[in-house]
DRENBAGU-961096 format. One record per atom (N, C-alpha, C, O): residue in three letters; x negated, y, z negated. Coordinates in steps of 0.02 Angstrom, whole numbers, plus 50000, padded with zeros to 5 digits. Layout:
// residues N
ALAXYZ...
END
This chain:
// residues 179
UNK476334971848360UNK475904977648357UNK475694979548427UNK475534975448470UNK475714986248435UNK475354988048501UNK474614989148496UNK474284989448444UNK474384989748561UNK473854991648580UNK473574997748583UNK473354999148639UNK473515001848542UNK473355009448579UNK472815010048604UNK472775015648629UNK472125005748616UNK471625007948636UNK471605002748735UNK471135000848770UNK472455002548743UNK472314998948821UNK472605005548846UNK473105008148821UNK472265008048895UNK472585013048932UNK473195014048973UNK473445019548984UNK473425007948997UNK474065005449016UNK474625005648975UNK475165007948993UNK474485002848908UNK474915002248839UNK474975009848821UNK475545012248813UNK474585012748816UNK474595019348781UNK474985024548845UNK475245029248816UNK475055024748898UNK475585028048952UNK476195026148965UNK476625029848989UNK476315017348942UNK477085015848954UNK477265018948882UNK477725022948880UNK476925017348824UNK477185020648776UNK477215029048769UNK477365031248713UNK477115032948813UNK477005040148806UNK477645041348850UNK478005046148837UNK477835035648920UNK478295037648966UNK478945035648932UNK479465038748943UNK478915030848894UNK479475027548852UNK479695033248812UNK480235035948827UNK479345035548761UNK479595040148728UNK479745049048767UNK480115053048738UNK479415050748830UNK479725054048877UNK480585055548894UNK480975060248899UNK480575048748899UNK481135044548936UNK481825047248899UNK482295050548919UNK481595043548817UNK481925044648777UNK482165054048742UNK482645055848709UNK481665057148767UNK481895063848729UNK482165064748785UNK482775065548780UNK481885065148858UNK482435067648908UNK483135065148888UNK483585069348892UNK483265059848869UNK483845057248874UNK484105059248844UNK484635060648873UNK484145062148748UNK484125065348708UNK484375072448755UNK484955073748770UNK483795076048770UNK483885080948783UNK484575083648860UNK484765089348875UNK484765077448890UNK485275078148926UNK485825076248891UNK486245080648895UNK485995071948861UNK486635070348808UNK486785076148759UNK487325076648731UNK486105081948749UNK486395088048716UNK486675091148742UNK487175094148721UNK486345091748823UNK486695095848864UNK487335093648893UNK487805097448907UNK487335088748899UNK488145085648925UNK488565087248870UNK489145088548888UNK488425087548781UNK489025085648741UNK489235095648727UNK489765097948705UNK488545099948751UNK488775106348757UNK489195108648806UNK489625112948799UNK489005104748869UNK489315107548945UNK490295105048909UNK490695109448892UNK490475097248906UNK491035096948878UNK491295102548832UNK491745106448847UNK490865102248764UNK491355106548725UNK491555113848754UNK492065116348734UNK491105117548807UNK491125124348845UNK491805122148899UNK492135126348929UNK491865117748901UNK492335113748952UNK493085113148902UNK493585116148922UNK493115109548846UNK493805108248809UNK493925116848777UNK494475118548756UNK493475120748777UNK493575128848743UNK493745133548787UNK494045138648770UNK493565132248851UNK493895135648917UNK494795133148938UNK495275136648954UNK494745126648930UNK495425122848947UNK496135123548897UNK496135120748842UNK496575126448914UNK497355125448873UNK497385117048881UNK497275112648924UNK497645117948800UNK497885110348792UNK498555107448838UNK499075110648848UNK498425101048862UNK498955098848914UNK499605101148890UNK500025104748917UNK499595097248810UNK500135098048764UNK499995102048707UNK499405101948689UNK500405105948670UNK500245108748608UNK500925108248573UNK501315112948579UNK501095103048539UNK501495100048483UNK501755107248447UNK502335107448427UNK501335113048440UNK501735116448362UNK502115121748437UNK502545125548414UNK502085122248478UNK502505127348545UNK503305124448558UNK503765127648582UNK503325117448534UNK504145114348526UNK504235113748456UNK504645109348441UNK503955117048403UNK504305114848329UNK504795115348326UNK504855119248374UNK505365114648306UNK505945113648286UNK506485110548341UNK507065109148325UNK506265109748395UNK506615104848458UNK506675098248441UNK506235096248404UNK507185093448461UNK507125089148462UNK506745083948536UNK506775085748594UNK506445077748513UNK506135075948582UNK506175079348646UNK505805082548683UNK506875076948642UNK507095080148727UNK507235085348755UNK507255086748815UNK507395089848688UNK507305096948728UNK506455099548712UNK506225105048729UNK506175095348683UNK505465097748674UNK505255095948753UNK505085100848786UNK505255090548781UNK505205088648848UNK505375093848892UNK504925097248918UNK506045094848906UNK506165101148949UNK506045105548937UNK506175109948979UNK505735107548871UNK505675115048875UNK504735115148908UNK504535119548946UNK504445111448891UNK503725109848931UNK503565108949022UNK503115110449061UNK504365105049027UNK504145104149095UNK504305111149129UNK503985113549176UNK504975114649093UNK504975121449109UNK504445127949114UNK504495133149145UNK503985125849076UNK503425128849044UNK502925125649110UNK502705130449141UNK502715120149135UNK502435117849184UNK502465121949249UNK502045124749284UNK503285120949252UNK503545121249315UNK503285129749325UNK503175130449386UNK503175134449300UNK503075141749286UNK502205142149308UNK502075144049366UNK501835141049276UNK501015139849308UNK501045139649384UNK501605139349409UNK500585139649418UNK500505140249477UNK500375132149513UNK500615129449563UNK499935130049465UNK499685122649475UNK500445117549467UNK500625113749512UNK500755118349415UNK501395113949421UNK501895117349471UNK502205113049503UNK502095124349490UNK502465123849550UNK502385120449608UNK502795116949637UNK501375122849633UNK501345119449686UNK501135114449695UNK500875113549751UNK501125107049633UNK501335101449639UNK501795099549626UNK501805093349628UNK502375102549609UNK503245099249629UNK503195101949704UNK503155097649748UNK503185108049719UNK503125107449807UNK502965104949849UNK503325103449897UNK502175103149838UNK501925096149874UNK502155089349864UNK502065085349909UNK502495087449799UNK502805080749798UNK503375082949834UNK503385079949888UNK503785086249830UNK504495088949860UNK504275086449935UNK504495081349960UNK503865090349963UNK503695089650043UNK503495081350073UNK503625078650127UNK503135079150011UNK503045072850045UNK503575067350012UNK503435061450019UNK503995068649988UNK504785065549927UNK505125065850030UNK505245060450057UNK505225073350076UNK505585073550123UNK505185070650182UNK505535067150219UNK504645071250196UNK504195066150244UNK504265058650254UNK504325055350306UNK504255055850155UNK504425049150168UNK505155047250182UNK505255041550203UNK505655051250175UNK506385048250179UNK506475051450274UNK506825049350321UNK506125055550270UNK506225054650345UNK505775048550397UNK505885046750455UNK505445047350368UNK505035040650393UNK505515034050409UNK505605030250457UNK505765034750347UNK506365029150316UNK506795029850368UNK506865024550398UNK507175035050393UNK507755034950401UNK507785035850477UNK508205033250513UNK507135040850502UNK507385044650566UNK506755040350601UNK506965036250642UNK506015040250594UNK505665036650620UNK505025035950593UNK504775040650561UNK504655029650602UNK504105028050543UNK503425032850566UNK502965032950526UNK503375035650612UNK502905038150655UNK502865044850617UNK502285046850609UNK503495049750587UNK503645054350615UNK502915056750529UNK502745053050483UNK502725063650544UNK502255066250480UNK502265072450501UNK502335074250560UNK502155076950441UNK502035083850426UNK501505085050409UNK501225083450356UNK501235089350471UNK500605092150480UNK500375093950400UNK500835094550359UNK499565094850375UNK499365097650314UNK499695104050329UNK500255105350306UNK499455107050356UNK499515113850381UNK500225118150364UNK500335123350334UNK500765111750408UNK501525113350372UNK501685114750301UNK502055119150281UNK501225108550251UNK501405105250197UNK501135111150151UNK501405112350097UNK500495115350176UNK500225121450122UNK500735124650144UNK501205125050104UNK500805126950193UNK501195132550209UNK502035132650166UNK502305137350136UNK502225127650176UNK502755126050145UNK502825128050095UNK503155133150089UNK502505124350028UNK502245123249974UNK501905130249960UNK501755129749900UNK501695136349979UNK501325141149954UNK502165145049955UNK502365148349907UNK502535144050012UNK503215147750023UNK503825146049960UNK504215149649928UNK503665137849962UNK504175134449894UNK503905137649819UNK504315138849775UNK503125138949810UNK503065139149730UNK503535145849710UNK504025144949673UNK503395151349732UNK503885157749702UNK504665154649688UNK504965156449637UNK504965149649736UNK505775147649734UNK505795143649677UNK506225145349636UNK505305136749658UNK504985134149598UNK504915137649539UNK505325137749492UNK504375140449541UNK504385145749457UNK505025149549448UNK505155150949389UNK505445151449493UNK506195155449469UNK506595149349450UNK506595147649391UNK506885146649487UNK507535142049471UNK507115134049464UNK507555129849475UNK506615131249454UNK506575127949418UNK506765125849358UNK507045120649344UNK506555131549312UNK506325131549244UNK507125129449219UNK507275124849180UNK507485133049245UNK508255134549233UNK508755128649250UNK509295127549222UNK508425124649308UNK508785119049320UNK508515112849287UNK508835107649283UNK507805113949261UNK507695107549218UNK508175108149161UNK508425102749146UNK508375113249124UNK508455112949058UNK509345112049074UNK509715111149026UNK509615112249143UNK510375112449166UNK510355101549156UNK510645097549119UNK509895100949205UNK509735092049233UNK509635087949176UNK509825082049176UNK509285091149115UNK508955089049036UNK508335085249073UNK508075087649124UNK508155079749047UNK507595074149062UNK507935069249102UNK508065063749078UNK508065070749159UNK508405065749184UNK508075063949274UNK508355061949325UNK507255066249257UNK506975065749318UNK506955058449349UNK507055057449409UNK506795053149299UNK506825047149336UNK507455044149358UNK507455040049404UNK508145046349321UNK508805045749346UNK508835046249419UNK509005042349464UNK508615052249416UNK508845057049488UNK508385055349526UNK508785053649570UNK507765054149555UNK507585047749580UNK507445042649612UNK507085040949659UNK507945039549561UNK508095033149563UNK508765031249595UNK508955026649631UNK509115038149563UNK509945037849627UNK509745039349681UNK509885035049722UNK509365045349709UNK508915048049779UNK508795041049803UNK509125039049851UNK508275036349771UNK508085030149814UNK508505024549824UNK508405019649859UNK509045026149782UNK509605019449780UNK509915022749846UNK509885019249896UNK510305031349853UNK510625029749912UNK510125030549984UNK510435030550037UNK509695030949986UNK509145030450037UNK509145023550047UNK509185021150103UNK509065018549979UNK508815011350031UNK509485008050066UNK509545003750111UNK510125013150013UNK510845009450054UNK510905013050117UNK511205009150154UNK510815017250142UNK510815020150177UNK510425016850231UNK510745013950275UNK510065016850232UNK509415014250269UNK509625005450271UNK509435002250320UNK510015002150216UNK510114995350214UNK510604996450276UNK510424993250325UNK511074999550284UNK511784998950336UNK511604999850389UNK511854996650436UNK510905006450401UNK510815007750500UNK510415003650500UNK510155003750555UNK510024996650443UNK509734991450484UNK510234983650517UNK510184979350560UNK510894986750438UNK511444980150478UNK511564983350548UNK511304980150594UNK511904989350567UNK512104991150618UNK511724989350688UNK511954987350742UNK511044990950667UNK510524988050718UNK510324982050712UNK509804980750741UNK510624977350679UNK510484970350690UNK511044969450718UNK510944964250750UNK511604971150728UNK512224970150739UNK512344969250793UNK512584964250819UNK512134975550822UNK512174978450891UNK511584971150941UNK511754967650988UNK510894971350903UNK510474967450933UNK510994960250944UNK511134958851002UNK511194957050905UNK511814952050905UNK512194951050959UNK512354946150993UNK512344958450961UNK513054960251011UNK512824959451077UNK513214956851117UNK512014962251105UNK511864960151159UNK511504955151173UNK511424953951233UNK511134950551118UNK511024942251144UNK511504940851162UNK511494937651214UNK512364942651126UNK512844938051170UNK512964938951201UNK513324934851229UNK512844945551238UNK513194948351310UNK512814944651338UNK513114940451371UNK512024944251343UNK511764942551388UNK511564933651396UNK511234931151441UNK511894930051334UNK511854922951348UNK512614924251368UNK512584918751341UNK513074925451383UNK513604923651401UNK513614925051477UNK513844921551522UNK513204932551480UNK512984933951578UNK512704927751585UNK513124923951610UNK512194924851573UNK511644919751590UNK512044913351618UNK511984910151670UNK512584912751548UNK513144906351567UNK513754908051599UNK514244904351591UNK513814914251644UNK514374915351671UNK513824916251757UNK514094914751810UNK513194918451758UNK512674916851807UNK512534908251834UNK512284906451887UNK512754904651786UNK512714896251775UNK513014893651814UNK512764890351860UNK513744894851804UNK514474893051802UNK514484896451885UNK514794892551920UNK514264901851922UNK514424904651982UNK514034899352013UNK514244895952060UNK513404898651983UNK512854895252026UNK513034889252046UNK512924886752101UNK513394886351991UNK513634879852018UNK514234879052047UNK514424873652071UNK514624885052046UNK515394884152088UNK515054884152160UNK515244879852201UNK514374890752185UNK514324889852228UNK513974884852275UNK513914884452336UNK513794881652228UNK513304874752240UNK513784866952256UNK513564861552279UNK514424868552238UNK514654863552260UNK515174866552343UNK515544862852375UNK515074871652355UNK515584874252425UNK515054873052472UNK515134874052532
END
């Protein structure tokens, strides 16, 4: 049982129940602000826009549908730009980066080329984005595997030049060391 006649007791209990309608009264407002939020928003996916497709052309016909918006062109552009940043890192030098500046500019220039012949080459390619890839990174790391044999090769080629100078520097030193 409480106290109502301690004056202390009777304010935590007035701030307690405060507490509680604010809280109340922000969880109404949060579960309104959401639903004004999911009634403004297109659904990511909408299932009855591929009826009669099967999976995979339901797939491409969405990403085609993506690729067309403004927001999915100019994030295939920006992955595109930094897809060519990292293989030039890889290949030409680890230093090398593309300014932001380039990468909007780019990317505001790529989305119009995107929304046209995208749409058209997903549905040419089918679902075969992680294929393609995955061949992209297979011949990149072979690629990249051979100019690191070549440059170990070469590094090879001149330890021996230069232990063989060192022992042909040896070999003088001591011819001339015995005249």
């Amino acid at each position: 049982m409480t106290d109502n006649t301690n004056p202390e007791t009777q304010v935590e209990e007035l701030q307690t129940e405060q507490l509680d309608e604010i809280d109340e009264q922000m969880a109404a407002a949060m579960l309104k602000d959401l639903a004004e939020a999911d009634n403004e928003q297109e659904l990511d996916f909408d299932p009855t826009q591929y009826e009669g497709l099967d999976p995979e052309q339901a797939a491409i016909q969405q990403t085609a549908d993506i690729l067309m918006t403004e927001e999915g062109s100019a994030a295939m552009a920006a992955d595109g730009l930094d897809m060519i940043e990292d293989m030039i890192r890889e290949h030409v030098h680890p230093d090398f980066v593309i300014k932001d500046t380039s990468k909007k500019m780019g990317a505001a220039r790529m989305k119009p080329l995107i929304q046209k012949y995208a749409p058209a080459a997903a549905g040419l390619l089918g679902n075969y984005k992680d294929e393609i890839l995955g061949a992209v990174w297979l011949g990149s790391f072979m690629f990249s595997s051979v100019k690191q044999i070549k440059q170990l090769k070469a590094r090879d080629a001149q330890a021996k030049k230069e232990t063989e100078q060192v022992e042909q520097n040896e070999v003088a030193s001591d011819v001339d060391a015995t005249h």
